[in-house]
N, C-alpha and C positions, 0 to 999 in steps of 0.2 A: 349182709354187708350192704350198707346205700352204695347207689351207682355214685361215681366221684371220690370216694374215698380211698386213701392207700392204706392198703394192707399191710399190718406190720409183722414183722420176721422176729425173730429169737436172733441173738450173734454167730449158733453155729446154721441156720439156718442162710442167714447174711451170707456167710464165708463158702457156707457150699453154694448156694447160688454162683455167686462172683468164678469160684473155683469151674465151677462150669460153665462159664458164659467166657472165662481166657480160655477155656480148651474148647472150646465150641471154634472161638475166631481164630485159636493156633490151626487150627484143623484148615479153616475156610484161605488164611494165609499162606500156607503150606502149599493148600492144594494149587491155589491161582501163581502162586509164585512160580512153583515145578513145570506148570502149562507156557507160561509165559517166555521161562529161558529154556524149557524141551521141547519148542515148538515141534521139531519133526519126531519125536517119540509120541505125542499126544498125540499129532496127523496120523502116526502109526498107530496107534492105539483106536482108535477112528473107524481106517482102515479095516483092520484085525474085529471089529464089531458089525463090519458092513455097515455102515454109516452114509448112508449118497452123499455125494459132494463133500466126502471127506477133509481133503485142502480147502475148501473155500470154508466150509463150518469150522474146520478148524483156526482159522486165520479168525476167523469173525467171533468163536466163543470164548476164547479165550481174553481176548482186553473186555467183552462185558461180560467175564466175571473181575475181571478185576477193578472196572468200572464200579459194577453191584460193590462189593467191598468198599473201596474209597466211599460210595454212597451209604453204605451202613454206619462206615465209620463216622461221616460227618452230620448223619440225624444224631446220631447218639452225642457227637459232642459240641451239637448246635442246640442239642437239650429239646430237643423235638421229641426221642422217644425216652421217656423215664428213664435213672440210673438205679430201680429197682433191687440190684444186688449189690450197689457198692455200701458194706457198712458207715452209721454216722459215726 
């Protein structure tokens, strides 16, 4: 394959891509959403892993993941990184 060219997919290969890339970001939604409104279960979980500076790490990793997120979101639909799995 030349460098620059896009690779084409078959329809069910389109749909499993796609199928996989919503459950990729259900997953990455889920998980920053649960951090966000569990703060002290997350600190606890932190904790529970011996983690130093537990509360502070905790206070601070949670909005950049959910930071990272928002930022995924918006290369993808500022068309920065290819829509490779949405079928035409």
């Amino acid at each position: 394959m030349k460098a620059g060219s896009a690779q084409k997919f078959t329809l069910w290969q389109d749909i499993g891509l796609l199928v996989g890339r919503v459950l990729m970001g259900w997953i990455f939604v889920e998980s920053g959403w649960r951090k966000l409104t569990g703060m002290d279960a997350f600190i606890a979980s932190l904790v529970n892993r011996r983690v130093p500076y537990a509360t502070m790490l905790g206070w601070i990793g949670a909005p950049v993941d959910g930071i990272a997120f928002a930022a995924n979101a918006a290369l993808v639909d500022w068309k920065i990184v290819p829509r490779v799995s949405v079928p035409k």
